[in-house]
Structures are given as structure tokens and as C-alpha cells.
N, C-alpha and C positions, 0 to 999 in steps of 0.2 A: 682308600681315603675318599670320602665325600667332597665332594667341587660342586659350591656356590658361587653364585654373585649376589654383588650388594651394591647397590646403587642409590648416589646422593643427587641429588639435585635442589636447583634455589629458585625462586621468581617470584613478583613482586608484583600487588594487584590493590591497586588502589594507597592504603596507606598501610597495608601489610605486608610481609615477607612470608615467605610459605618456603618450606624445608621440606623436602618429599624424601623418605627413606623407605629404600622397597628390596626384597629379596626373591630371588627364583627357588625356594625352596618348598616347605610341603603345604603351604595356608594355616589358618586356625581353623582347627574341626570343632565347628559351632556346635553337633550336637554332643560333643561331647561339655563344649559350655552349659548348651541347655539343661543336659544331666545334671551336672553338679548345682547350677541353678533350681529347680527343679528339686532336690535334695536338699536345698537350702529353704524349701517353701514358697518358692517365688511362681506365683503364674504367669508361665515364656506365652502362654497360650494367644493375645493381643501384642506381642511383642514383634518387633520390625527385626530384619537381619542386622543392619547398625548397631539397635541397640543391645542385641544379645551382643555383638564384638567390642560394642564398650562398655562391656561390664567387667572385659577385663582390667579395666582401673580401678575398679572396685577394690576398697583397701581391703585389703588381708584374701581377696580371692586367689584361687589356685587350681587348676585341675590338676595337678601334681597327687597321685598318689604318697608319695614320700617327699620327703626335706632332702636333699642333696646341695650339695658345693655351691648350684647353679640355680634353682629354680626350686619351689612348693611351699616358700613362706609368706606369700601371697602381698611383696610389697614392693616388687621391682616395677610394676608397669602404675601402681598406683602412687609410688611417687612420683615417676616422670610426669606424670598427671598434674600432681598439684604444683611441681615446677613450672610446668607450665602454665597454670593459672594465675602462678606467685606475679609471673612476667605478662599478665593480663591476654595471655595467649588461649587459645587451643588445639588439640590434638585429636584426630578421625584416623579411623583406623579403616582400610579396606582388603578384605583379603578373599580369594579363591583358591577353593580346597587343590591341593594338587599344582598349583600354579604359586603360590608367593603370595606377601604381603606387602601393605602399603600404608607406611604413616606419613600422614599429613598435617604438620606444625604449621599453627598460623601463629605472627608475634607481629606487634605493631611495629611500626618502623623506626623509632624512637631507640629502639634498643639496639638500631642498628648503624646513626650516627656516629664518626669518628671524628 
């Protein structure tokens, strides 16, 4: 059986809150983003590492060869996206191949009054 970790954390920078959620598992393999990019007609060629990793909010993206139970209909991380825009937020994603990933939620603080 595969053994991860997943790690939450919160902190608070100015008039924002940031939610960091990061995983010790395999990273996103960019060029495997940049392929299907790339196959979509897109020139990766002027493009930054960030922005190839936030293309996966891109609605209907997927490097998923098939549709399964879990992932390849290309609309799981592009809604979290606009959720978080809905909530005048946003969302960065930072990852190393081989090492994990790391998202980074910014939301104003308003949404965080009780």
C-alpha cells in the first residue's frame, strides 16, 4: 500500500488568509502538461513553469488518457478555480517532480469573520 502525507496549513498576510495544501507525493509532470498543450495548438514555447502548472484550471483540461471514476473529464481542478474566484480569492499551484505538490489559496479576510 502506498503511504503519503498531506499537509494543511493557514496564515494571514495583510488582509488575506492563505490555506497552503501540499503533498509528498510524485509532483505534476509539466511535460507531460506541455504535450497535451502543445496537441491542443497552444505555443508552450514563451511560457513560464507557473503558467504551464496553471493551465491545469483550465476548464475541460486533462492529461488523463481515459475517463475513470476519478479524474479525465477535465473539470475537477477548473472548478476549484472558479470557487475561488467566486470568493474574490486565488489559487497557485507549486510543484517538484518527484517531491509533491503545493497549493496555495489566497481569500480575503472577510470570509473569515465569525
Amino acid at each position: 500500500d502506498p503511504v503519503g502525507k498531506i499537509s494543511v496549513w493557514t496564515s494571514s498576510e495583510g488582509n488575506r488568509y492563505k490555506i497552503f495544501i501540499s503533498d509528498d507525493g510524485g509532483g505534476i509532470n509539466t511535460a507531460k502538461i506541455i504535450e497535451k498543450l502543445e496537441g491542443e495548438g497552444v505555443d508552450t514555447s514563451t511560457l513560464s513553469e507557473d503558467e504551464v502548472l496553471s493551465s491545469i484550471f483550465n476548464e475541460g483540461f486533462s492529461t488523463q488518457e481515459s475517463v475513470n471514476n476519478f479524474a479525465g473529464r477535465g473539470v475537477g481542478m477548473g472548478a476549484v478555480d472558479a470557487a475561488i474566484k467566486d470568493l474574490s480569492g486565488t489559487i497557485k499551484v507549486h510543484s517538484v517532480l518527484s517531491q509533491g505538490v503545493k497549493f496555495e489559496i489566497s481569500l480575503p479576510e472577510n470570509y473569515f469573520k465569525v
